[in-house]
N, C-alpha and C positions, 0 to 999 in steps of 0.2 A: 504494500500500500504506500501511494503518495499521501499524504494527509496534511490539510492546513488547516489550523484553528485561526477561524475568524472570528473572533471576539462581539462581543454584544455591543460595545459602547456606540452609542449613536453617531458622533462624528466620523467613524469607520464604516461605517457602513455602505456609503456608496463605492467605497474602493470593493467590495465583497466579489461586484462583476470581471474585478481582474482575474480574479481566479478560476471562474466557471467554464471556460471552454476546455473540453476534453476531460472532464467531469461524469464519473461514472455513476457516483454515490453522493450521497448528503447524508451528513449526520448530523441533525438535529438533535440539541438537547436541549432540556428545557427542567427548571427548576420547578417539582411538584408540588413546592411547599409554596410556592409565592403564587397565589390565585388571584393578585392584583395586578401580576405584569401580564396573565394569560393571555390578555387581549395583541398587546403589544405581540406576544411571541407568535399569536396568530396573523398580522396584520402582515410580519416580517416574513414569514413561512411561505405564507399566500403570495408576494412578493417574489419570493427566490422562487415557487414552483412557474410562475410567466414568464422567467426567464427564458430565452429563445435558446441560450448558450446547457441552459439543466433539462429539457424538453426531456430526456432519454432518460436522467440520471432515476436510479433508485432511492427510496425513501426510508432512511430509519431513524427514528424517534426513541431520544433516550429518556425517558420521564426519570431521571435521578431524583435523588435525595426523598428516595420512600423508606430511609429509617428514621425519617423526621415526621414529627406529631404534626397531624391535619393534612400528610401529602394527599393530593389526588390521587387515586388509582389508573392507572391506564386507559380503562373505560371513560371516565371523567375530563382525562385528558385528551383523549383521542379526538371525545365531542367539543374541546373548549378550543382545540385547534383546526376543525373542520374536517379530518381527516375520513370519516364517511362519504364525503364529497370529492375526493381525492379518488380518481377515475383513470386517471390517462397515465399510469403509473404504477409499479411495484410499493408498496410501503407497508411498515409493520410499524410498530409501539412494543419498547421493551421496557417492564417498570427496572432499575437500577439504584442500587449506592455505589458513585464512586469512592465513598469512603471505609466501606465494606467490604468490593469488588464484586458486589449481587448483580447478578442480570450482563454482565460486559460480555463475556464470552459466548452467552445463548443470541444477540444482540450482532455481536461480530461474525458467530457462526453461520446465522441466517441471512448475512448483506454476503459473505463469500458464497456462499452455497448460489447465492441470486447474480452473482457477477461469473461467477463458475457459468452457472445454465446460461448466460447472456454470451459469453465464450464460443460455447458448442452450438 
C-alpha cells in the first residue's frame, strides 16, 4: 500500500485533490464518539465520493474510538454519513479502536480482499 493521511483541518483540505488520481481506496475514519462533527464528516465524504479523480476508488469507513462511552455503532454511523445511498461503489463500515487495535485488521482484510478481486 501507498497511503496518505490527509488530515481533517479545514485549511487543508482543498489540497486533499492533489492526491486523488490513481487512487484505488479511501479510508475514511471518523471519530464515533463526536456526534456533533457527524455532519461535517458527512458533508466532506459526500465531497471526496464526486470526485471525478475517486469515481473507481473503494470505500472503507473506520468508525474508531468505540471503546469510548456514547460511541455510535456502525449502524448509527453508516446512517449519519449516508452511506445507504452510496450506490456506485464498493464500501463497508468497520467499528475500530485504534487505541486497542479492535477492528484494523478485519477493516484492512476486507479493502485487500476488494483491491485483490478488482486485480483479477
Amino acid at each position: 500500500f501507498q497511503v496518505w493521511d490527509l488530515g481533517g483541518q479545514t485549511s487543508i483540505r482543498p489540497y486533499w485533490r492533489c492526491y486523488y488520481p490513481n487512487t484505488d481506496a479511501i479510508i475514511f475514519v471518523v471519530d464515533s464518539a463526536d456526534t456533533e462533527r457527524m455532519s461535517v464528516a458527512r458533508g466532506e465524504l459526500a465531497a471526496m465520493l464526486e470526485e471525478e479523480d475517486l469515481k473507481d476508488a473503494i470505500l472503507l469507513v473506520f468508525a474508531n474510538k468505540q471503546d469510548q462511552k456514547g460511541a455510535m455503532d456502525a449502524e448509527q454511523i453508516s446512517d449519519a454519513l449516508g452511506l445507504p445511498e452510496v450506490r456506485n461503489r464498493q464500501w463497508s463500515i468497520q467499528e475500530t479502536s485504534a487505541l486497542k487495535g479492535k477492528g484494523l485488521f478485519e477493516g484492512f482484510d476486507w479493502l485487500v480482499t476488494c483491491i485483490k478481486g478488482d486485480e483479477s
